[in-house]
N, C-alpha and C positions, 0 to 999 in steps of 0.2 A: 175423340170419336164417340159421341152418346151412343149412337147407333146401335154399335158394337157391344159394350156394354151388356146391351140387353139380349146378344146372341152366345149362348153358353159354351159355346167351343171355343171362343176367340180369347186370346189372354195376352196381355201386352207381357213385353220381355222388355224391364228399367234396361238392365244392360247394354240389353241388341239396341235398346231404342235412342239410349243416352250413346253407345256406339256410333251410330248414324246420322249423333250431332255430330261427334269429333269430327268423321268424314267431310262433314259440312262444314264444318272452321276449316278444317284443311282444304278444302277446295276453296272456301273464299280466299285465301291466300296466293291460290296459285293460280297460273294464267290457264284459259279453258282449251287453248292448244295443247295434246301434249306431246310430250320432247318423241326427238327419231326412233331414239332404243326402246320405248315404253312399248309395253305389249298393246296390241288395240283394244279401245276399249270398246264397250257393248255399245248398243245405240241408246239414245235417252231415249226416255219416256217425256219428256221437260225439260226444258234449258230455262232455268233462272238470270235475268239480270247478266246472258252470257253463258253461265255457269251450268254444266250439262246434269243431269238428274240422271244415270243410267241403269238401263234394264236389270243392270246382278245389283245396282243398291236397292233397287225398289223389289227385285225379287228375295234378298237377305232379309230386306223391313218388313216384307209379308210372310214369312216365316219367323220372326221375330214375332209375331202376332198371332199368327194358328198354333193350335196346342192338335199335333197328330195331324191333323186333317190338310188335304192337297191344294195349295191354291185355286182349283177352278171350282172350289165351291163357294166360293166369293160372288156374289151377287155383280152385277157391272157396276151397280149401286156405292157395292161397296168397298169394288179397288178403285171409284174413281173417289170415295173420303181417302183410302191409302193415300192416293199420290195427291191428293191434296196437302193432308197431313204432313209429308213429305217438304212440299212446295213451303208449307208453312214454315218448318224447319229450316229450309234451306236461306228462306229468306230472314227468318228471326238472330241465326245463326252467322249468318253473313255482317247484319246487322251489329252484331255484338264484335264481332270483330273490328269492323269498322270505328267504333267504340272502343278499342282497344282492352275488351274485355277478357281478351285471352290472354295477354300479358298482366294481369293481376295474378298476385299469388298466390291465391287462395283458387282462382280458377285454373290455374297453370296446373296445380296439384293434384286437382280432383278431375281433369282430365288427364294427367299419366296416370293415376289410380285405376282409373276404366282403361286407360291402355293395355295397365297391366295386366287388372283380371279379365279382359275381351283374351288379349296373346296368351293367357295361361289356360283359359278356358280351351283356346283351339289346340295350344299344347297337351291337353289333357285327353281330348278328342283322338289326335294321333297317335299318343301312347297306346290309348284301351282298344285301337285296329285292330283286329287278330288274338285281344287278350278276352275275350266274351266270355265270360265265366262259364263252365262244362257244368255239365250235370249234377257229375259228380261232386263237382268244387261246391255245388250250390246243396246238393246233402248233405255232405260234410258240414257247412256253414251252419243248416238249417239243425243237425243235429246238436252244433255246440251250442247255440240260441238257446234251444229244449232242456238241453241239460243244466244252462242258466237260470235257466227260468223260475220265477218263484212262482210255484202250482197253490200257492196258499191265501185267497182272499179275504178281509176282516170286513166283519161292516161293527161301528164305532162311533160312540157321541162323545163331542166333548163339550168344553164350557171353556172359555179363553176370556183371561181378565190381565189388568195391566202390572197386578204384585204377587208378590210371594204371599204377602200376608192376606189380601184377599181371597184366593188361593184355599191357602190356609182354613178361613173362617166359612168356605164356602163345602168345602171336602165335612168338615165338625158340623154346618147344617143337615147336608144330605145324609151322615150318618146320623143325626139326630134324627131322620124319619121322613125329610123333606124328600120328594122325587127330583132326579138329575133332570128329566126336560122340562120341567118347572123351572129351576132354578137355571138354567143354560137358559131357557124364554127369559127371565127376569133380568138373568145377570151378566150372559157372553155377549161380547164384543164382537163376536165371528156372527157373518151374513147366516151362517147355519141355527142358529137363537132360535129363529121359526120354526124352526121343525121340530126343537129341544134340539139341539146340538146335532141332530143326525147326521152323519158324514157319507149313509151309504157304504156301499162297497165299495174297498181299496185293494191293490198290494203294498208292501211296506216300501217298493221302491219308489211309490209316487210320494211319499211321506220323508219331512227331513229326518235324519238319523234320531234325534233324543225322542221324537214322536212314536217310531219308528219300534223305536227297541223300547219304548214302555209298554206300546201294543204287543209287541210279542211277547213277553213278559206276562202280560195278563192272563187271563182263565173267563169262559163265555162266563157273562154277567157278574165281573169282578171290575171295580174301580181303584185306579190308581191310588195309594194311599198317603203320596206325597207331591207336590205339583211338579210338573213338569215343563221346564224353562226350557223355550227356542228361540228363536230371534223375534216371532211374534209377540209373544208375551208367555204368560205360565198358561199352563190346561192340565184341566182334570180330567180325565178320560178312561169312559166307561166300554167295554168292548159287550156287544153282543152276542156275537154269533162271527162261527169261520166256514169257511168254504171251501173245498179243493176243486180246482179248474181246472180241464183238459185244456193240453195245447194244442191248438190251432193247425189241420194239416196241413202238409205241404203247400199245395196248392195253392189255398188261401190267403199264404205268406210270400209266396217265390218274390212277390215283386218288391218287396222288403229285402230279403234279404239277397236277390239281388241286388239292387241299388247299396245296402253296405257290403258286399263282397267290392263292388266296384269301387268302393269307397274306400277301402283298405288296400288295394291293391293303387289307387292313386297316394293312398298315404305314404304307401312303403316307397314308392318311386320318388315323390317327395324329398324323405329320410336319404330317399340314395344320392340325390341331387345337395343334400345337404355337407353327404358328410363327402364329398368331392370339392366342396365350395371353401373359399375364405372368407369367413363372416364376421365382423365384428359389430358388435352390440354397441353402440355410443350413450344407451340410458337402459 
């Protein structure tokens, strides 16, 4: 759907969207009568080749697709590419079965995959009914964040090269008199070269630990005096200048840390479902 694309509210959902294949291999399967005890179903919007397209798949598929917003703000334009889209599906879908593509094993797979995370997604839904995090849950929350927090920003140049020994011969020029964003222009490896190594402002948690803890380490306009080896190579690194940050109020965060209040509280039910369960590891 180009269309769409180009209207900023709309956002496909892989999930919901690969969800509404399965549907669609499962209906090509099965006859478009259905059985006496089945509950009725909606009326289609489309019958494919037989096969009915109905009203709650194509209302799931359009919310699959709006982020917030109610379906009647859907142009007519543009629920009739949905249920085209739809139609598409159902017949590519069909198709593939026919093909016998749903018995390959590698498709077999990656469709109970999506079974699983679609059923665990709506399991997860259920759970958090009634559990909406309180206010208070959500101060609390927000107060331990705060008190995590590292209030302390660096701004830091370094020079990254690929030995110890370069390294080495490069730390003996710059105290020979050489300037470091000279020599970081000349000599690093890192996309930062241009600017002389400037990294900006950081805190030490965006930074891997041996980085990390040399920067802290330092003193404004002190250079490391021995390299310092990470998985990217060695650096030399000069600190600037620190900064302390105010944290962020409430407000401005709720929706962070709601989302990980919610987040923890599916974790912990998880754990609970774990430790009830008989699990055995085979690798």
């Amino acid at each position: 759907m180009t269309q769409f694309s180009r209207t900023p509210w709309i956002l496909v959902s892989t999930v919901a969207a690969v969800a509404m294949m399965v549907s669609a291999c499962n209906k090509a399967q099965q006859p478009a009568t259905p059985a006496a005890d089945a509950p009725a179903a909606s009326p289609p919007v489309a019958i494919v080749n037989g096969t009915p397209i109905s009203r709650t798949d194509y209302d799931i598929y359009v919310k699959s697709l709006l982020q917030g917003k109610p379906p009647t703000e859907l142009t007519p334009e543009q629920k009739g590419q949905v249920l085209d889209e739809l139609i598409t599906m159902q017949l590519v879908s069909s198709q593939a079965v026919k093909d016998g593509l749903d018995k390959d094993p590698d498709v077999a797979a990656r469709l109970e995959i999506l079974r699983m995370r679609v059923l665990a997604d709506a399991e997860s839904q259920k759970f958090l009914k009634g559990k909406e995090p309180t206010d208070a849950e959500l101060h609390a929350e927000y107060d331990t964040a705060i008190a995590a927090m590292d209030k302390t920003e660096y701004h830091a140049r370094h020079i990254l090269v690929d030995s110890k020994e370069k390294a080495e011969a490069l730390i003996k020029k710059i105290k020979g008199g050489a300037k470091f964003e000279d020599v970081a222009k000349a000599e690093s490896s890192d996309n930062s070269k241009t600017n002389g190594g400037d990294l900006g402002w950081f805190t030490l948690a965006r930074m891997v630990k041996p980085f990390g803890d040399a920067v802290k380490g330092l003193k404004k306009g002190e250079m490391t005096q021995e390299p310092v080896q990470t998985q990217f190579g060695w650096h030399i690194i000069k600190l600037e200048d620190t900064r302390e940050v105010a944290a962020p109020p409430f407000e401005q965060v709720k929706t962070q840390v709601t989302n990980s209040l919610i987040q923890k509280k599916l974790q912990a039910y998880a754990e609970e479902l774990k430790k009830n369960a008989k699990i055995e590891k085979k690798m």
